[in-house]
C-alpha positions in Angstrom: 19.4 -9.4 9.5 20.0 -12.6 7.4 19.9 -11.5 3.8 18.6 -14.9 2.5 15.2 -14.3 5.3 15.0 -10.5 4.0 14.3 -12.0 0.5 12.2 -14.2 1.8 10.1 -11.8 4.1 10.0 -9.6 0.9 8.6 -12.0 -1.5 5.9 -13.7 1.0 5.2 -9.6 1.4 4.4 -8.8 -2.4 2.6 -11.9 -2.5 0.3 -10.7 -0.1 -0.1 -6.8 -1.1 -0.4 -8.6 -4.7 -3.2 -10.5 -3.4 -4.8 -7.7 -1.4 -5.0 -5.9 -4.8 -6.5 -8.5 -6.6 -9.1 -9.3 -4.3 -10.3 -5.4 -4.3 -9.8 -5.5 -7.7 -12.6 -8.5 -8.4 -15.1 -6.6 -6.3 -14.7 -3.7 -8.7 -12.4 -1.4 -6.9 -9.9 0.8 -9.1 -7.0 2.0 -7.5 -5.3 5.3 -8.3 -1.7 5.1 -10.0 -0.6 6.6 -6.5 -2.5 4.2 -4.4 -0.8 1.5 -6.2 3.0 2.9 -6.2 2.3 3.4 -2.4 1.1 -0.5 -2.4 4.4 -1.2 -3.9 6.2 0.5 -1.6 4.9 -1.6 1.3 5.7 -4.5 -0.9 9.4 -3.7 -1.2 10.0 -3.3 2.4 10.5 0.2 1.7 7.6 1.5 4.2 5.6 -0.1 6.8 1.9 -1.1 6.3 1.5 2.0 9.1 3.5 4.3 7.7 0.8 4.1 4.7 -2.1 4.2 7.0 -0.7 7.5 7.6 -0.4 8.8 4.3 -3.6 7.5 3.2 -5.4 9.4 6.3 -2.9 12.9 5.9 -4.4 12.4 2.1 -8.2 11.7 2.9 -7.9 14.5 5.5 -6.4 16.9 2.6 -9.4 16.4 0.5 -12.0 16.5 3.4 -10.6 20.5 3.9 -10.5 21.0 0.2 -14.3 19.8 -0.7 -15.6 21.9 2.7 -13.8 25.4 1.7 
């Protein structure tokens, strides 16, 4: 890939997870310090906005089991 479009794709990414955040945050949402390093990752290209789906879900799941037992 075209290391000049990879910078690209990466900024116009944070600029929309940065966005994301903000909105959530003017409607009064907090987010945790590991729902935001998470964020950060998708914004860095590191992990794909499924590939957090998943970890949010394997974490909701986690606490689901933990509250019932």
């Amino acid at each position: 890939m075209n290391e000049g479009m990879d910078m690209a794709s990466k900024e116009e990414m944070r600029k929309s997870v940065d966005s994301a955040i903000k909105v959530h945050e003017l409607e009064g949402f907090k987010f945790t310090e590991e729902e935001l390093t998470i964020f950060d990752h998708i914004a860095n290209l590191e992990i794909t906005t499924e590939e957090a789906r998943a970890i949010f879900r394997e974490r909701l799941a986690g606490r689901k089991e933990t509250k019932i037992i």
